[in-house]
MOPAC internal coordinates of N, CA, C and O (Angstrom, degrees):
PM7 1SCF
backbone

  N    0.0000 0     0.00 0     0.00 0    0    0    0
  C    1.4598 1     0.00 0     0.00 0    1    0    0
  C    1.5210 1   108.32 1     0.00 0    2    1    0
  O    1.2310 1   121.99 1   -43.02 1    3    2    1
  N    1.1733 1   113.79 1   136.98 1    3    2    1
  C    1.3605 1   120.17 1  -171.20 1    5    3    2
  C    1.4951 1   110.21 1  -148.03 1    6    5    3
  O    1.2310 1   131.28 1   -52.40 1    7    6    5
  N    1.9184 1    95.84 1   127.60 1    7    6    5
  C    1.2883 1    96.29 1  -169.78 1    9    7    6
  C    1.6372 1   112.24 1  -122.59 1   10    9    7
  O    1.2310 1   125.68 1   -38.23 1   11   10    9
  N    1.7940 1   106.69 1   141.77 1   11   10    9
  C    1.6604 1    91.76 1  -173.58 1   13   11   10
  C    1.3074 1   112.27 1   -96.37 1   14   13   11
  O    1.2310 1   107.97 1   -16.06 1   15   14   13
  N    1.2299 1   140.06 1   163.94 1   15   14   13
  C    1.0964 1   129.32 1   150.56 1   17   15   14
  C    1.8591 1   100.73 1  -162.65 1   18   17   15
  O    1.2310 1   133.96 1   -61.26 1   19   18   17
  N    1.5327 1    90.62 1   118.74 1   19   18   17
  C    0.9287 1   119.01 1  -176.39 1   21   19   18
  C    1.8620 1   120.00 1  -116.67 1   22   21   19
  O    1.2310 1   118.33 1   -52.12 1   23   22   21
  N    1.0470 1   120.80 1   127.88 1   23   22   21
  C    1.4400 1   146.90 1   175.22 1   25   23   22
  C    1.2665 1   129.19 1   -84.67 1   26   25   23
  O    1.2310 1   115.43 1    -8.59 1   27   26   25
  N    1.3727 1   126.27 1   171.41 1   27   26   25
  C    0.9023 1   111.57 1   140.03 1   29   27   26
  C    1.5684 1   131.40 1   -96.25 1   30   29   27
  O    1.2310 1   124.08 1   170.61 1   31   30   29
  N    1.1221 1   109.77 1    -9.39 1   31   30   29
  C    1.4035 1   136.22 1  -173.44 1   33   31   30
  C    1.6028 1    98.74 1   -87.97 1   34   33   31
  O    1.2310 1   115.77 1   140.92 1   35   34   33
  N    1.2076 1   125.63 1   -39.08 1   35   34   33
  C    1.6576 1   128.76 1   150.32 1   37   35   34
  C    1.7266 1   112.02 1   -29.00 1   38   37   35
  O    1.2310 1   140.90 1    81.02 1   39   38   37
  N    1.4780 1    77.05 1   -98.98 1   39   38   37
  C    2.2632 1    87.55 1   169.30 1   41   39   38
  C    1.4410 1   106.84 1   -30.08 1   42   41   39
  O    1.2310 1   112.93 1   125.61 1   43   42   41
  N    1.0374 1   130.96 1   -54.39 1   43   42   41
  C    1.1399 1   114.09 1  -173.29 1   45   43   42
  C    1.7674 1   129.12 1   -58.36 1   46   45   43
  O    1.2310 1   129.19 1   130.38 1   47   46   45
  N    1.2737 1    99.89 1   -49.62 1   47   46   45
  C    1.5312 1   117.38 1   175.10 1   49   47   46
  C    1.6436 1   113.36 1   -51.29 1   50   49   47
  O    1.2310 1   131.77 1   133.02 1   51   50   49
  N    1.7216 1    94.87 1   -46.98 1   51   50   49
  C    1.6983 1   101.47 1  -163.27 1   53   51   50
  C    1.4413 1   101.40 1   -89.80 1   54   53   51
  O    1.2310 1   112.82 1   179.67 1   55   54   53
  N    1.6521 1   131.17 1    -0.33 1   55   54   53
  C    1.6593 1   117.82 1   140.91 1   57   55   54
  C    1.2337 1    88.41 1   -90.81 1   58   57   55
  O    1.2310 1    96.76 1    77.93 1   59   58   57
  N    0.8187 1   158.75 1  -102.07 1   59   58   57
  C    1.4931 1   139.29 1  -106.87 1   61   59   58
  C    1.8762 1   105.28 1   -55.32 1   62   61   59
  O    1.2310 1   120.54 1   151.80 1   63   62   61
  N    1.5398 1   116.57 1   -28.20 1   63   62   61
  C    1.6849 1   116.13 1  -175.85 1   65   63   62
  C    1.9582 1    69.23 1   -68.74 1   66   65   63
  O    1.2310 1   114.68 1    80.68 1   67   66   65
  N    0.9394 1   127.70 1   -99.32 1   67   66   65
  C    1.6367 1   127.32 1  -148.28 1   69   67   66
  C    1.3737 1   111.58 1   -23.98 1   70   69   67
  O    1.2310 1   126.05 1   139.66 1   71   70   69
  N    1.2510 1   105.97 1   -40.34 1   71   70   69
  C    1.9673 1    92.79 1   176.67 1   73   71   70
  C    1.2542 1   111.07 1   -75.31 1   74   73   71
  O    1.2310 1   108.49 1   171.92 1   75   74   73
  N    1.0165 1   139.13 1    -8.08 1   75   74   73
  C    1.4333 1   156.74 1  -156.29 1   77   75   74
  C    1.5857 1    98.19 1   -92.11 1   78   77   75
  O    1.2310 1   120.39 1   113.84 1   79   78   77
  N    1.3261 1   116.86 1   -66.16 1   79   78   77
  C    1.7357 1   137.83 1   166.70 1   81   79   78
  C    1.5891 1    95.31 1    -3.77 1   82   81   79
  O    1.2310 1   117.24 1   111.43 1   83   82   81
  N    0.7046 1   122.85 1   -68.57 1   83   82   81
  C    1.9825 1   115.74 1  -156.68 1   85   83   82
  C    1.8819 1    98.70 1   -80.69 1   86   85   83
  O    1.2310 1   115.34 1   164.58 1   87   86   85
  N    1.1068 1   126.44 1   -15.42 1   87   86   85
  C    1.0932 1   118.54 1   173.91 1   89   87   86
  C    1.5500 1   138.42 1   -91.49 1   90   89   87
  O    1.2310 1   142.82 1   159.72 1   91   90   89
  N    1.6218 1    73.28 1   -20.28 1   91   90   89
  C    2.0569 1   104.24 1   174.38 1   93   91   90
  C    1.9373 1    79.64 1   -82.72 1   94   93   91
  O    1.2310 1   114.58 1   114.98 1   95   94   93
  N    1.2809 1   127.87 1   -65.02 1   95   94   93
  C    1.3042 1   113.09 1  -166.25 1   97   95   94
  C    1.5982 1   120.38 1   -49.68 1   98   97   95
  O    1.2310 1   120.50 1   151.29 1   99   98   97
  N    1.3490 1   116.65 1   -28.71 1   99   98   97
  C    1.7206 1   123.30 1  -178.41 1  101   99   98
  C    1.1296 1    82.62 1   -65.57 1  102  101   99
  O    1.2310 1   112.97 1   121.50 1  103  102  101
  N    1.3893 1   130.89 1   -58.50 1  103  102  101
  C    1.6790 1   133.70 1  -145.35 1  105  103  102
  C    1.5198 1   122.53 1   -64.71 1  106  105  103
  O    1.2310 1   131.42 1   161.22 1  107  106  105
  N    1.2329 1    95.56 1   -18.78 1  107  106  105
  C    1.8755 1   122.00 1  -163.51 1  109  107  106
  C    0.9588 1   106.11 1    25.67 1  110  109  107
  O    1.2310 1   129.42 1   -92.83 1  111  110  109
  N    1.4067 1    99.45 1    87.17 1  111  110  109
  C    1.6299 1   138.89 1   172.17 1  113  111  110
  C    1.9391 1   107.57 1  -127.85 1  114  113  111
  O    1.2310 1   136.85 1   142.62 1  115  114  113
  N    1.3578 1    84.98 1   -37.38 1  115  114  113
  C    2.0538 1    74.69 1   166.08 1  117  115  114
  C    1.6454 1    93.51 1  -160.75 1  118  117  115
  O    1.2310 1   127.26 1   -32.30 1  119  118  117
  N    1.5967 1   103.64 1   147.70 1  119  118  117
  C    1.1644 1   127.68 1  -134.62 1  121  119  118
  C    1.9438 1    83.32 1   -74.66 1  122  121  119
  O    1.2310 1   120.33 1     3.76 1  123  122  121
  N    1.6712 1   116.98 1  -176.24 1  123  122  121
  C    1.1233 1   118.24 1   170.76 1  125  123  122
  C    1.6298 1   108.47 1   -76.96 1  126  125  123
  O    1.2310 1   124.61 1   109.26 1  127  126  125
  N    1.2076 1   108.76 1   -70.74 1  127  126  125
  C    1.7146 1   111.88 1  -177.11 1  129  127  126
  C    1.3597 1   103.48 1   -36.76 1  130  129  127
  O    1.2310 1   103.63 1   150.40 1  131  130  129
  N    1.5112 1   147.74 1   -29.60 1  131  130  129
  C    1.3285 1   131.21 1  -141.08 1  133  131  130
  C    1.7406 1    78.27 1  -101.02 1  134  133  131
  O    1.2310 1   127.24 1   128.30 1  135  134  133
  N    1.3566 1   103.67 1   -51.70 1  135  134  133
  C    1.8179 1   106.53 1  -174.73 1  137  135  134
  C    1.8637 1   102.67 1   -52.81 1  138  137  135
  O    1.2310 1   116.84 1   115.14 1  139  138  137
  N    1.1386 1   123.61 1   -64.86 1  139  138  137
  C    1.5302 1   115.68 1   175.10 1  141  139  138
  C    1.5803 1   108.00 1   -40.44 1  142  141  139
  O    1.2310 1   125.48 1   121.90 1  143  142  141
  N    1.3348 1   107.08 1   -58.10 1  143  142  141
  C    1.5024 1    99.63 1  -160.70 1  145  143  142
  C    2.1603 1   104.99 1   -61.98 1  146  145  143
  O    1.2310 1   125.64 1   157.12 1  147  146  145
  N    1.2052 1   106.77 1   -22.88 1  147  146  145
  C    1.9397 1   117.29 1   177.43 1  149  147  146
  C    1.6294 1    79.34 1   -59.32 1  150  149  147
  O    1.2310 1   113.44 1    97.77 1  151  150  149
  N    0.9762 1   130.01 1   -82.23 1  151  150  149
  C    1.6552 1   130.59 1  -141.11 1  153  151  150
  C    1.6882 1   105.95 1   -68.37 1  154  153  151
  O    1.2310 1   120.37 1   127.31 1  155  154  153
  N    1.1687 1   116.90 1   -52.69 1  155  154  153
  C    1.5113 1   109.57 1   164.69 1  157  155  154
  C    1.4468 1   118.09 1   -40.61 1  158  157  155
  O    1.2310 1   128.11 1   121.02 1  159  158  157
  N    1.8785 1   101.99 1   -58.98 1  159  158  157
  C    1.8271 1    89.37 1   175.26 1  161  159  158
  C    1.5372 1   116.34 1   -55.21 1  162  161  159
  O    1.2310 1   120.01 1   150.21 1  163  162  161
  N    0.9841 1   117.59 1   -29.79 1  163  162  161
  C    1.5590 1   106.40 1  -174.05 1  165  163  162
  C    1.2266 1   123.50 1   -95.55 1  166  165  163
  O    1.2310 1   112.93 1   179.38 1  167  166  165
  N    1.7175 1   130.96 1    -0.62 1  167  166  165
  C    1.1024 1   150.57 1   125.95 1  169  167  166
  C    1.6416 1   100.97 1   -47.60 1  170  169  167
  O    1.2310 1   104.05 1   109.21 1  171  170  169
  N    1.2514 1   147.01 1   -70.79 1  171  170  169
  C    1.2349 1   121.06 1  -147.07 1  173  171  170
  C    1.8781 1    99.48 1   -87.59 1  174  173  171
  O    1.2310 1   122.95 1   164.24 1  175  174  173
  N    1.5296 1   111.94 1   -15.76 1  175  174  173
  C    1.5643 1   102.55 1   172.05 1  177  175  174
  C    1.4993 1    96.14 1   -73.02 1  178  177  175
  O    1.2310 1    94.84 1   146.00 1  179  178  177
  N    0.9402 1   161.45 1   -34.00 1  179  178  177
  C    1.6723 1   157.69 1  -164.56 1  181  179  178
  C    1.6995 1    87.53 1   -70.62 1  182  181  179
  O    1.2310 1   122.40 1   100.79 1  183  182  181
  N    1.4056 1   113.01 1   -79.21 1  183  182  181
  C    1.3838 1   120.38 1  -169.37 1  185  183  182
  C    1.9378 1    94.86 1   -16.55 1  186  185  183
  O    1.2310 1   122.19 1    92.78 1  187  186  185
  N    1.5653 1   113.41 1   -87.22 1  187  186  185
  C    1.1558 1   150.74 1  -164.41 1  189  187  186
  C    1.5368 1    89.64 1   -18.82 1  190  189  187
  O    1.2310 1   123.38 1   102.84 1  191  190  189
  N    1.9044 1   111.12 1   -77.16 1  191  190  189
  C    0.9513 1   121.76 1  -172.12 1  193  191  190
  C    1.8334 1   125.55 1   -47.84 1  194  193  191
  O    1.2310 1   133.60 1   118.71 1  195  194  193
  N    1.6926 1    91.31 1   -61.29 1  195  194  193
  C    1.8074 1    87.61 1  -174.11 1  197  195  194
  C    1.3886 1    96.31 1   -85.37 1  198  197  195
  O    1.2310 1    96.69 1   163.40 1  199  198  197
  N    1.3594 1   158.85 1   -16.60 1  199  198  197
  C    1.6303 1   124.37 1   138.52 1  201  199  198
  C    1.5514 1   119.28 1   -11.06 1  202  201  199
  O    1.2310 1   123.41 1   113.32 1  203  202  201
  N    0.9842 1   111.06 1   -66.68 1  203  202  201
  C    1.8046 1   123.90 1  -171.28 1  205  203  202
  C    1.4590 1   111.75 1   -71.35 1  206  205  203
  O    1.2310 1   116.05 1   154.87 1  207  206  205
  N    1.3933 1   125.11 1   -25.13 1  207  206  205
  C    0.9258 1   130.37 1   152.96 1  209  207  206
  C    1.7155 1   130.42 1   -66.73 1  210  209  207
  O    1.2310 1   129.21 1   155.15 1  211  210  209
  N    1.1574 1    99.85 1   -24.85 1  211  210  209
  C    1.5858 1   104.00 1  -179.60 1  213  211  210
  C    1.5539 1   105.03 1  -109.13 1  214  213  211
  O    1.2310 1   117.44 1   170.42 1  215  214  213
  N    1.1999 1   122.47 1    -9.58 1  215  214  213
  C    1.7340 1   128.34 1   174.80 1  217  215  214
  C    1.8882 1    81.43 1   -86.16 1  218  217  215
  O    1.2310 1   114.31 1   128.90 1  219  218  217
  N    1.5399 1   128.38 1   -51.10 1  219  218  217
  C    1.6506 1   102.12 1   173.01 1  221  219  218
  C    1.2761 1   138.54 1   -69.72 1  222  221  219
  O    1.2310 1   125.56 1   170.93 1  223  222  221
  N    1.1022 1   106.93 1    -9.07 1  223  222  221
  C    1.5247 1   117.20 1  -168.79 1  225  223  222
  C    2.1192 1   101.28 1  -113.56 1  226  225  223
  O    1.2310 1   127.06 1  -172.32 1  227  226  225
  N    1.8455 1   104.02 1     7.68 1  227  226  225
  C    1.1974 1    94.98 1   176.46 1  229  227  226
  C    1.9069 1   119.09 1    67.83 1  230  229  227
  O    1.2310 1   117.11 1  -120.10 1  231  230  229
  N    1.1725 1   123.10 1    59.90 1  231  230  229
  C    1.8160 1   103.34 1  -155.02 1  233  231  230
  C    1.7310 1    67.45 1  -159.73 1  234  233  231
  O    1.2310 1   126.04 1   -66.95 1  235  234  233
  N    1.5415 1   106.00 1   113.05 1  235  234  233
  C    1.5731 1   104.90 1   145.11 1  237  235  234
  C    1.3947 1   123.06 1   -32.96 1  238  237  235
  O    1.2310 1   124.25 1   -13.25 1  239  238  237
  N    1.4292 1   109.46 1   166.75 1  239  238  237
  C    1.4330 1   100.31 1   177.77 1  241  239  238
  C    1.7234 1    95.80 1  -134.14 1  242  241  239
  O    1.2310 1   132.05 1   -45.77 1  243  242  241
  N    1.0355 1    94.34 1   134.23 1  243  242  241
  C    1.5432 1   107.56 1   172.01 1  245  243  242
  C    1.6303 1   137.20 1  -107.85 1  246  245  243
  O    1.2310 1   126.73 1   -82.43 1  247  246  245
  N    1.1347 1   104.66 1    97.57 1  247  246  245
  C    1.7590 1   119.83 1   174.37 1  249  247  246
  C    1.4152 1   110.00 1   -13.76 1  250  249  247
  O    1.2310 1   126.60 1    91.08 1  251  250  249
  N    1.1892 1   104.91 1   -88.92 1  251  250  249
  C    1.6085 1   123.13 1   175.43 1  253  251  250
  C    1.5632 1   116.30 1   -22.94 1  254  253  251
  O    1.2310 1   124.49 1   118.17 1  255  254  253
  N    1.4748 1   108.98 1   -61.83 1  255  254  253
  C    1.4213 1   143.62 1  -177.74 1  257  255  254
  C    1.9996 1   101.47 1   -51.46 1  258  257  255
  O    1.2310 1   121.66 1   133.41 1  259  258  257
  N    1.3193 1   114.43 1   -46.59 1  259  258  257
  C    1.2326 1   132.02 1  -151.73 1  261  259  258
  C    1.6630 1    88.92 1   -80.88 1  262  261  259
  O    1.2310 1   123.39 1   120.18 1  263  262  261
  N    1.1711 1   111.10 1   -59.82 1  263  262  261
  C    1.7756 1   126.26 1  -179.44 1  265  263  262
  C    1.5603 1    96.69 1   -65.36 1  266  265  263
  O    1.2310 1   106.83 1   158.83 1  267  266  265
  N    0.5788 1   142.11 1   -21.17 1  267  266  265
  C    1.7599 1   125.01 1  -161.67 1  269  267  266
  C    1.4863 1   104.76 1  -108.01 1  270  269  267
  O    1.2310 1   123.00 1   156.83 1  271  270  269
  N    1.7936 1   111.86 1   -23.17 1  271  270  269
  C    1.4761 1   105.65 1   160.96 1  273  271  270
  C    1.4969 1   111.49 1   -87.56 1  274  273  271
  O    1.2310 1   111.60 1   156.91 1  275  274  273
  N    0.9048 1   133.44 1   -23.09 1  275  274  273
  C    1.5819 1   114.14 1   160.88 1  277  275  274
  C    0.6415 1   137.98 1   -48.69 1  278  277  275
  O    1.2310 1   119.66 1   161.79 1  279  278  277
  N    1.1490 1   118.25 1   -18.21 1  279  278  277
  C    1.8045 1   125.36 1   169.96 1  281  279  278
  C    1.4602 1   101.92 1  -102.77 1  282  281  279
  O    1.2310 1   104.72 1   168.79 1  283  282  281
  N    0.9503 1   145.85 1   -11.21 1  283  282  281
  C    1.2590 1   164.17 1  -150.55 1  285  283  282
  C    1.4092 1   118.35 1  -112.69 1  286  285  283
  O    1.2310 1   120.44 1   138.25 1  287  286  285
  N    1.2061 1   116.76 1   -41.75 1  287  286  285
  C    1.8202 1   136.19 1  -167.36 1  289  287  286
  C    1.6949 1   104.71 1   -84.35 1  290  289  287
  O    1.2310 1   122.60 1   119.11 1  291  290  289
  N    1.0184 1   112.63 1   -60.89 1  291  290  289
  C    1.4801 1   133.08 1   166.42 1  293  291  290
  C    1.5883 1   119.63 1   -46.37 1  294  293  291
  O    1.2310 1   123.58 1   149.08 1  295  294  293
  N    1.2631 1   110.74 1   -30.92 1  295  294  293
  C    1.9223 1   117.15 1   174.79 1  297  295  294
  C    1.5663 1    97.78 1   -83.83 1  298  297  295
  O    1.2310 1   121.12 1   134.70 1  299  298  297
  N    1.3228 1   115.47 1   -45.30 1  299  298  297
  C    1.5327 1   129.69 1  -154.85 1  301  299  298
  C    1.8016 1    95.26 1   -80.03 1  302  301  299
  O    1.2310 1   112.93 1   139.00 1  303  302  301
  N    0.8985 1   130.96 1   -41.00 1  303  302  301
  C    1.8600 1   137.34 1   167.75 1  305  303  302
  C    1.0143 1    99.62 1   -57.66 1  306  305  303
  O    1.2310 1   104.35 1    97.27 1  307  306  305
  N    1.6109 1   146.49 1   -82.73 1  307  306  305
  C    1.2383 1   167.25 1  -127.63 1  309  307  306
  C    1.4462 1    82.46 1   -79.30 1  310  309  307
  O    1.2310 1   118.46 1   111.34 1  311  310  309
  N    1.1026 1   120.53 1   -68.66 1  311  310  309
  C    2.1632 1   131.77 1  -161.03 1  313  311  310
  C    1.6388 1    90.65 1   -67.09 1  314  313  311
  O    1.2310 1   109.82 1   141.30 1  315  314  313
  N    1.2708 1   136.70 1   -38.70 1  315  314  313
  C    1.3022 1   120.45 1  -157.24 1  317  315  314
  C    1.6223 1    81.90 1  -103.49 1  318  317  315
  O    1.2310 1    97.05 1   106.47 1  319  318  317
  N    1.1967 1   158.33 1   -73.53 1  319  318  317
  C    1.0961 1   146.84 1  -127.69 1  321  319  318
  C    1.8138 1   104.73 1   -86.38 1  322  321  319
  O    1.2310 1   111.20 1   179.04 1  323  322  321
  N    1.1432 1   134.16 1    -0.96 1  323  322  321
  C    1.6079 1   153.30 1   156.73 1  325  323  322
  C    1.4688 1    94.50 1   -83.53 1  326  325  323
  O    1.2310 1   108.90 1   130.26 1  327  326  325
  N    1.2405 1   138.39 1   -49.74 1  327  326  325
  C    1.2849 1   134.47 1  -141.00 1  329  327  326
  C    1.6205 1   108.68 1  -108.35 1  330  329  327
  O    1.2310 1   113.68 1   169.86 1  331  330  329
  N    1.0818 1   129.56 1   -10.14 1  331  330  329
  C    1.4594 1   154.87 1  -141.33 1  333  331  330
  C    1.4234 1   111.31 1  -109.90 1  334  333  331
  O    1.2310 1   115.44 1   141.05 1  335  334  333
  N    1.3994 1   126.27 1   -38.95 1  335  334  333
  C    1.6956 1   138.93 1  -168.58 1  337  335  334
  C    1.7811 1    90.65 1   -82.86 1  338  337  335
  O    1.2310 1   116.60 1   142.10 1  339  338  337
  N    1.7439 1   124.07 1   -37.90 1  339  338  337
  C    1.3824 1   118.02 1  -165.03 1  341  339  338
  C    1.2585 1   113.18 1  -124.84 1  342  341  339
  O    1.2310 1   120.38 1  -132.02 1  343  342  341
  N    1.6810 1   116.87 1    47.98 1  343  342  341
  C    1.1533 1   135.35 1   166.15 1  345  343  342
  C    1.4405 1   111.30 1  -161.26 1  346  345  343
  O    1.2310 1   140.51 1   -44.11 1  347  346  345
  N    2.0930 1    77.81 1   135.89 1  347  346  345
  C    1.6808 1    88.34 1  -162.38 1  349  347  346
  C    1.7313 1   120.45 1   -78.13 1  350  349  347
  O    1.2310 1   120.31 1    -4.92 1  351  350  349
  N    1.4599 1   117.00 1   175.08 1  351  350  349
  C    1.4046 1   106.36 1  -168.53 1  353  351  350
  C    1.6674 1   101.00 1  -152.19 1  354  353  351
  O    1.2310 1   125.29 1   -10.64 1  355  354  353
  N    1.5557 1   107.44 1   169.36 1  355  354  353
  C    1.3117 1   113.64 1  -150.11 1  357  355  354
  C    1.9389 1    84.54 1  -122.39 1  358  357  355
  O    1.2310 1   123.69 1   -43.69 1  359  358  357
  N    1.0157 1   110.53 1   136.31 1  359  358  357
  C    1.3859 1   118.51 1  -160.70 1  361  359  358
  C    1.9606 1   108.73 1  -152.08 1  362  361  359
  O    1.2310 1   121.93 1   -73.77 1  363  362  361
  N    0.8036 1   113.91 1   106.23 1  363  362  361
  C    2.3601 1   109.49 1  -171.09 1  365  363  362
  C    1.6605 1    90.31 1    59.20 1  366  365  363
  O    1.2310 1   112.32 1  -178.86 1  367  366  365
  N    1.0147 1   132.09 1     1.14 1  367  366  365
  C    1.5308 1    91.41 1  -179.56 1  369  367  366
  C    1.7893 1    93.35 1   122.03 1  370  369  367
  O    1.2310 1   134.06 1  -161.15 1  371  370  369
  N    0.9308 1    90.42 1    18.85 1  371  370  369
  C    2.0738 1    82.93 1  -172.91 1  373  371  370
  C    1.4453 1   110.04 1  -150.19 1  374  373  371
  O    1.2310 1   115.39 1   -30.90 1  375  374  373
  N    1.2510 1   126.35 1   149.10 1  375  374  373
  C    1.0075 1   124.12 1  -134.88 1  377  375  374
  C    1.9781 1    81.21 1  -135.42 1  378  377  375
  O    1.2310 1   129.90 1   -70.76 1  379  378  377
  N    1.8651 1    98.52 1   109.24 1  379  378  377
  C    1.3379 1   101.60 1  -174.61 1  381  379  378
  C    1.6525 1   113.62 1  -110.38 1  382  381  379
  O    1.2310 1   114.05 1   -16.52 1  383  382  381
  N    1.2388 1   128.87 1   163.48 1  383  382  381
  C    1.3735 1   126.09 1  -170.75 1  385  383  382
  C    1.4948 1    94.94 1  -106.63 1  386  385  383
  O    1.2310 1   112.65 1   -35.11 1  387  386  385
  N    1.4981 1   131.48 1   144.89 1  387  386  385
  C    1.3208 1   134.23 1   178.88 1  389  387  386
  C    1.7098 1   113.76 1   -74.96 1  390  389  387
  O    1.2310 1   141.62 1   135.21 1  391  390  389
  N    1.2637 1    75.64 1   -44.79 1  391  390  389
  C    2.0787 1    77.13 1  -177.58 1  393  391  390
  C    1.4706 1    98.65 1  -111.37 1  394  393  391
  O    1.2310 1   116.15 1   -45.89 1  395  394  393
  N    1.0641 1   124.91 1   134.11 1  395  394  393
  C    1.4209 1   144.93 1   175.78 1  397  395  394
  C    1.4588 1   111.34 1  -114.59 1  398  397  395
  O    1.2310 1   117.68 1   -71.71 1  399  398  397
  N    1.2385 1   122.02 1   108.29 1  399  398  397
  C    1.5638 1   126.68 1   168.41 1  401  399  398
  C    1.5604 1   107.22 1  -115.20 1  402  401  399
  O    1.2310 1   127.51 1   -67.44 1  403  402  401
  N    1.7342 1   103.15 1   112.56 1  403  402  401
  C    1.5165 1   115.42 1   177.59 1  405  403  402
  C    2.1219 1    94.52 1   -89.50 1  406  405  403
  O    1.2310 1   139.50 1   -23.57 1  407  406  405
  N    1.4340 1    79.78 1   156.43 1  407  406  405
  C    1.3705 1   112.85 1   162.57 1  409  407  406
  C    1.5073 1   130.71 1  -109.99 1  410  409  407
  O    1.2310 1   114.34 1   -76.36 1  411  410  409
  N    1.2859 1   128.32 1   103.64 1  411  410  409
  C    1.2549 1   107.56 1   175.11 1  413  411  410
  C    1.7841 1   129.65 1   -69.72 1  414  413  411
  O    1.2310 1   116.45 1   -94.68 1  415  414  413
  N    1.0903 1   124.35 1    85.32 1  415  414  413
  C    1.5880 1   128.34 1   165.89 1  417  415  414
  C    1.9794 1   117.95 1   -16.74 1  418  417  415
  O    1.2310 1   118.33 1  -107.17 1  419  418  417
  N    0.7388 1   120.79 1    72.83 1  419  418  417
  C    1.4600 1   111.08 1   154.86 1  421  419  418
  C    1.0994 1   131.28 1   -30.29 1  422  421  419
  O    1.2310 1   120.10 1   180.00 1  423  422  421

């Protein structure tokens, strides 16, 4: 039995450990093979997954395309999910602030 639960606060954490990978490796804090072998497994669970996703949704799948967001997906999470709470956004037609700090008035 297998259960998902996925976040956004998930995605976020589990790129940010992957960008992390080459710095834990300078640091020798975890070995090289164990760091290659993390990114391959999670390269070939991505493969697995959005394959099946794009054989349902009908959408070639592209090699090139597949490699160039891996390196790519992980900057773009990390940059938007830091960057995201203190920039405002446009939502129905209205224009909302991410972080809201009330004051109580006396």
């Amino acid at each position: 039995f297998l259960v998902y639960c996925v976040d956004g606060v998930d995605v976020f954490l589990f790129q940010f450990t992957m960008l992390t990978l080459p710095f834990a490796v300078l640091g020798r804090m975890i070995s090289l093979p164990l760091a290659c072998a993390l990114l391959v497994l999670k390269m070939l669970l991505d493969c697995i997954f959005l394959k099946k996703i794009a054989a349902f949704l009908n959408v070639s799948w592209k090699w090139l395309a597949f490699f160039v967001l891996q390196v790519i997906y992980p900057v773009y999470v990390v940059l938007i999910g830091i960057a995201s709470p203190y920039i405002p956004f446009e939502w129905k037609g209205r224009t909302l602030k991410s972080v809201t700090v009330s004051t109580i008035k006396k």
